[in-house]
matplotlib code that plots the C-alpha trace (Angstrom):
import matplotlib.pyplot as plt

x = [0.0, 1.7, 0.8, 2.5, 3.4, 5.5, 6.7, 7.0, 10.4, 9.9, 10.3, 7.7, 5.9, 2.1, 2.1, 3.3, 1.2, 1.1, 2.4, 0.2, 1.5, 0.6, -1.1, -1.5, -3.4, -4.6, -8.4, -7.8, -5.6, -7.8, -10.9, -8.3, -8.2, -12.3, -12.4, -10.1, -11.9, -15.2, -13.5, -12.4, -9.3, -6.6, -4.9, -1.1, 0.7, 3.9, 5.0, 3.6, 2.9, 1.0, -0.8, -2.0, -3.1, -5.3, -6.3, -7.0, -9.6, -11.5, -12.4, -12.4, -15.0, -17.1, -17.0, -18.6, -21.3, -22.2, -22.3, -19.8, -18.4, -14.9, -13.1, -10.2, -9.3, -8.1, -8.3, -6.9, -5.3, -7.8, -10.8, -11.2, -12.7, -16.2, -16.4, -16.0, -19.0, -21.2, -21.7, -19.0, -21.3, -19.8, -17.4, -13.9, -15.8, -18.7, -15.9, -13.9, -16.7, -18.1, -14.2, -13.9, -17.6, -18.3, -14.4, -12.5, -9.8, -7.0, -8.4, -6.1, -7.5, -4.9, -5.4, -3.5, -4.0, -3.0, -4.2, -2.2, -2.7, -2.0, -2.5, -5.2, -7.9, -7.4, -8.5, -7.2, -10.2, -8.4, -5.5, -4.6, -1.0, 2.0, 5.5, 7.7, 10.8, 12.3, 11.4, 12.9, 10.6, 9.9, 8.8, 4.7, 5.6, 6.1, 2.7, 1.2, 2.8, 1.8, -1.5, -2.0, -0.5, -3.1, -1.2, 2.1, 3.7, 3.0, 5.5, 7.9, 8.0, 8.8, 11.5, 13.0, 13.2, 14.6, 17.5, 18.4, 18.8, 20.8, 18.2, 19.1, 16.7, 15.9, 15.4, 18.0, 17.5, 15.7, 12.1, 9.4, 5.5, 2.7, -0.1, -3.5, -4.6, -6.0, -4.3, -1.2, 0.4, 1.4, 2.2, 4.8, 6.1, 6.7, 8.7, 10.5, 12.6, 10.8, 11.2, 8.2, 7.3, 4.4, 3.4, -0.3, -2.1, 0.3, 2.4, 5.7, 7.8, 11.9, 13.4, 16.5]
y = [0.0, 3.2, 6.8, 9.6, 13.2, 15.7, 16.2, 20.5, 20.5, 22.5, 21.7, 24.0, 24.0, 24.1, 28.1, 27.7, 27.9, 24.7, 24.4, 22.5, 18.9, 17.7, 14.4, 11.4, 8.4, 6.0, 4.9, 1.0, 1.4, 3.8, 1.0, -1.6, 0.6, 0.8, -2.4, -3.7, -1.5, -2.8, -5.8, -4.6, -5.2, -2.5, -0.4, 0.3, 3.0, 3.6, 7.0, 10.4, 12.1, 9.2, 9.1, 12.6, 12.3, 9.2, 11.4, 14.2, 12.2, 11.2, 15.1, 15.6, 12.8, 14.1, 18.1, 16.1, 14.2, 17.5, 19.1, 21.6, 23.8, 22.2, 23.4, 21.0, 18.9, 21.3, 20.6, 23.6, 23.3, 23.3, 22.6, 19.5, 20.9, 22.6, 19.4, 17.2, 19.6, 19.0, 15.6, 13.6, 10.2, 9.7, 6.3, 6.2, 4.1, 6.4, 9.4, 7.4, 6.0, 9.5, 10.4, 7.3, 6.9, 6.9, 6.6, 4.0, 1.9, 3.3, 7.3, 9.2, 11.6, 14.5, 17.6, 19.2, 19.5, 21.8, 19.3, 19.7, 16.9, 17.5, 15.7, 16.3, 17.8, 15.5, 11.8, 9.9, 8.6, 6.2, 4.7, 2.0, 1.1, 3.7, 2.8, 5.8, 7.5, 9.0, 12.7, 16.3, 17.7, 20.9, 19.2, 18.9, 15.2, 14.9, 16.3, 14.3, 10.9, 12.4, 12.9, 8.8, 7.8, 10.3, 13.0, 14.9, 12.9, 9.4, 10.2, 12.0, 8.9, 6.7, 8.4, 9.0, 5.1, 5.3, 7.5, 5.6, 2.7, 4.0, 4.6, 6.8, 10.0, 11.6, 11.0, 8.1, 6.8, 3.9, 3.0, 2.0, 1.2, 2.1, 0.7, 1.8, 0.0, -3.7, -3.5, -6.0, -7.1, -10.3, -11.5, -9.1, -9.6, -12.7, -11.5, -8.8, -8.1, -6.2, -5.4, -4.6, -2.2, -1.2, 2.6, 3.7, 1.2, 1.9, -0.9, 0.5, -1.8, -0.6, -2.6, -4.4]
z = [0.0, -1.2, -0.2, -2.0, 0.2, -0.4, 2.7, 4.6, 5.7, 9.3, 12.8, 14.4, 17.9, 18.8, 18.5, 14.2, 11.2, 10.0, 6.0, 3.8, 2.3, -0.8, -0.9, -3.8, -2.8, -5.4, -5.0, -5.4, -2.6, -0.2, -1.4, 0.3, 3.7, 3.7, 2.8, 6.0, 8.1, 7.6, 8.0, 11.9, 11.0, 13.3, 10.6, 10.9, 9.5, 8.8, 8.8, 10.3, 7.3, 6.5, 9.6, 9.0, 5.0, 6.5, 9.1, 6.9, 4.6, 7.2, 7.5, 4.3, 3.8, 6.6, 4.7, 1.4, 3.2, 5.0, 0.9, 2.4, -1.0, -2.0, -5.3, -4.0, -1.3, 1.6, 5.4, 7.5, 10.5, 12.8, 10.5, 12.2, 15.2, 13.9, 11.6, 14.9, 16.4, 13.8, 13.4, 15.8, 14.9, 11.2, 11.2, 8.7, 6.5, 5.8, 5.7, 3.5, 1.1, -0.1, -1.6, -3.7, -4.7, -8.4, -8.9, -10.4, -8.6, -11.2, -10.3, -8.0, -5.0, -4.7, -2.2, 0.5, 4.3, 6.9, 9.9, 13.3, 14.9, 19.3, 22.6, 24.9, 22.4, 18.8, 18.7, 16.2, 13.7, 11.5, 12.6, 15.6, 14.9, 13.7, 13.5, 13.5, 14.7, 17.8, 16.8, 17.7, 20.9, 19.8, 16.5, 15.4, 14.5, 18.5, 19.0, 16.6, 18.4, 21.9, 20.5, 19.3, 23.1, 24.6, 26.3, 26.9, 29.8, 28.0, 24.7, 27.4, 29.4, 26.4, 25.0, 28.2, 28.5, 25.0, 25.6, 28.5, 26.4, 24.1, 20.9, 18.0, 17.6, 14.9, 10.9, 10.7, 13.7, 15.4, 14.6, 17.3, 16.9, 18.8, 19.4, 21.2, 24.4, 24.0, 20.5, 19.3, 16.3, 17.3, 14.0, 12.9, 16.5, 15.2, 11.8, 13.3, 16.7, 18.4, 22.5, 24.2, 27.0, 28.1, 29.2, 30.7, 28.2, 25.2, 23.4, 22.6, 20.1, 20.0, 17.3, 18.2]

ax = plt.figure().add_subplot(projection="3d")
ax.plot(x, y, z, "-o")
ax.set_aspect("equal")
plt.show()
């Protein structure tokens, strides 16, 4: 499953306008994420950018069904919030469904979003699983992890057992995955090394 960003190249804190990305995602392949949804199968995603083009269709889904005016795909940065208002009852498929109907498998969705994604107010809508890096702390990628574990002192708590153990940080450093409470991935456990730890709920995977 490929998703295609161009990526903003800025380390900003809660206080910064957010830059838009650029997002591709091919409909045959969005169809597959509906389709395992419906399913209830847990989605993983690798990747925050990813995370938050996944997040941001979900709203953009909801802004169609509510036959809000779109010349484009666009989510601002906080857009989320009146749409969450309005009608908190709509599920990821139903978002999901009403971009790709009455669009083949070989069409391509494009757009741009502008989503911050931060702890303690934004709760993730699509995903259950993300494997990402050890990120910079003054970064918006370190709000959007903190966000998926729930709050602040969760992520801090994490990466503090990180550094102890002596993980890299950073864009070519060590990978981990998350996953929400009650959640595993026992079967890539399996596949990959993994060490497990366990904070407030969270699975936290370190690779080894």
């Amino acid at each position: 499953m490929r998703i295609s960003v161009s990526i903003a190249w800025d380390s900003v804190t809660k206080d910064h306008s957010m830059h838009a990305e650029h997002f591709f995602i091919n409909v045959g392949e969005l169809r597959n994420i509906v389709q395992a949804l419906e399913a209830g199968k847990p989605l993983a995603v690798v990747g925050t950018t990813s995370t938050r083009t996944l997040e941001s269709l979900y709203w953009l889904g909801i802004k169609k069904l509510r036959g809000l005016p779109m010349k484009q795909l666009e989510l601002g940065q906080f857009e989320w919030i009146p749409l969450s208002v309005a009608d908190p009852s709509i599920t990821p498929v139903a978002a999901l469904n009403a971009l790709i109907d009455g669009l083949s498998d070989n069409d391509i969705i494009s757009g741009k979003t502008s989503l911050m994604i931060t702890p303690n107010s934004y709760k993730m809508k699509v995903i259950d699983h993300l494997v990402t890096n050890f990120h910079a702390p003054d970064s918006t990628l370190m709000l959007l992890v903190s966000a998926f574990l729930g709050t602040q002192n969760d992520v801090t708590k994490i990466y503090e057992d990180a550094q102890r153990k002596g993980y890299r940080f950073l864009s070519y450093g060590d990978s981990c995955l998350f996953s929400k409470p009650g959640l595993d991935l026992p079967s890539l456990r399996e596949r990959i090394p993994f060490r497990s730890d366990s904070h407030n709920g969270y699975h936290c995977y370190y690779l080894t």
